[in-house]
PLY file of the C-alpha trace (Angstrom):
ply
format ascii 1.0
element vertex 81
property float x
property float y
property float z
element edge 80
property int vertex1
property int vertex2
end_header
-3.97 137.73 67.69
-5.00 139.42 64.20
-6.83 136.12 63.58
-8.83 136.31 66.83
-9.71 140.10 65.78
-10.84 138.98 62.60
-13.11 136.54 63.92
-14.40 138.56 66.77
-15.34 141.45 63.80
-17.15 138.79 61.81
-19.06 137.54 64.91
-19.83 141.48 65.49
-21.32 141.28 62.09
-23.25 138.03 62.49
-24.78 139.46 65.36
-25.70 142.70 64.28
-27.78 141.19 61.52
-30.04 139.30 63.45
-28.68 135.84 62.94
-28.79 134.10 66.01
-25.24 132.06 67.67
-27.05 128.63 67.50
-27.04 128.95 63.84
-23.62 129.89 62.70
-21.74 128.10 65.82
-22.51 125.08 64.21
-20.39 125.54 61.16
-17.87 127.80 63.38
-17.05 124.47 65.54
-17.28 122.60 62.39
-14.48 124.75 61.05
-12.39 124.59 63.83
-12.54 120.41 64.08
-11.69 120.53 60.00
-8.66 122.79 60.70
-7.35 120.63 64.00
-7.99 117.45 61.73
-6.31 118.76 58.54
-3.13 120.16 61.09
-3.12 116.12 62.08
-2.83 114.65 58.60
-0.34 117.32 57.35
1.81 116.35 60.09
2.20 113.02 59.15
1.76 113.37 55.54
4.88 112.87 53.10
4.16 116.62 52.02
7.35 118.94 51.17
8.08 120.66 54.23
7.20 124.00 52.67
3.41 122.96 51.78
3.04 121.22 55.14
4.40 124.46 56.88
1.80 125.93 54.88
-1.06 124.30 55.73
-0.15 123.89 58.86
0.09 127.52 59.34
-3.44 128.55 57.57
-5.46 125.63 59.39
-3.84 127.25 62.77
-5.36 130.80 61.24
-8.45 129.45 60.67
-8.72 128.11 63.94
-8.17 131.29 65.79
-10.36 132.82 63.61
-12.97 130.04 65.34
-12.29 130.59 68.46
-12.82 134.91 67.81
-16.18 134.01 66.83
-16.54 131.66 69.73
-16.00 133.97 72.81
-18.34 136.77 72.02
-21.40 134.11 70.54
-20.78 132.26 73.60
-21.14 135.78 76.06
-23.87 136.57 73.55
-25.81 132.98 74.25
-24.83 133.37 77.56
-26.33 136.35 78.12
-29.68 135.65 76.53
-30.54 132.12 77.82
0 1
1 2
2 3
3 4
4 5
5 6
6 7
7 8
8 9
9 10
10 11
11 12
12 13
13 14
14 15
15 16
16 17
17 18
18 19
19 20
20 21
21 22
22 23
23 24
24 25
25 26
26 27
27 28
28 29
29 30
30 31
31 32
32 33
33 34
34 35
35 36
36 37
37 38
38 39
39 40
40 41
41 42
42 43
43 44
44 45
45 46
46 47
47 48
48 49
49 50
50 51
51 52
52 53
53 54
54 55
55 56
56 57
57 58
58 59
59 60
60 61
61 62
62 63
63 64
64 65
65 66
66 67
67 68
68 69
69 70
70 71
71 72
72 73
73 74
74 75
75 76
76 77
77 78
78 79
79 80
């Protein structure tokens, strides 16, 4: 839930300085594919289980993080088109 917060204040900042969603979204769903994909790997990696927890564990971050930027660039697109 923090990460969702965190990701909802950075797409409050993106917004407020006149970048528009198409822009950033871009490397926001990029972001979320690269975390999904690098969850996949570590799971069937032959990582110690501490540094696949790990990753595991940021990569799922990250993605919430994505998808707290996602809802409010999607009402803001939404909204405008």
């Amino acid at each position: 839930m923090v990460s969702c917060m965190v990701g909802s204040a950075l797409a409050n900042s993106f917004m407020s300085s006149d970048v528009k969603p198409e822009y950033y979204m871009q490397f926001v769903f990029g972001l979320a594919s690269a975390c999904m994909f690098s969850t996949a790997v570590t799971i069937y990696s032959n990582l110690s289980p501490e540094l696949s927890t790990f990753i595991s564990f940021t990569s799922f971050c990250l993605f919430e993080v994505a998808v707290g930027v996602f809802w409010p660039s999607m009402m803001e697109m939404r909204s405008l088109y």
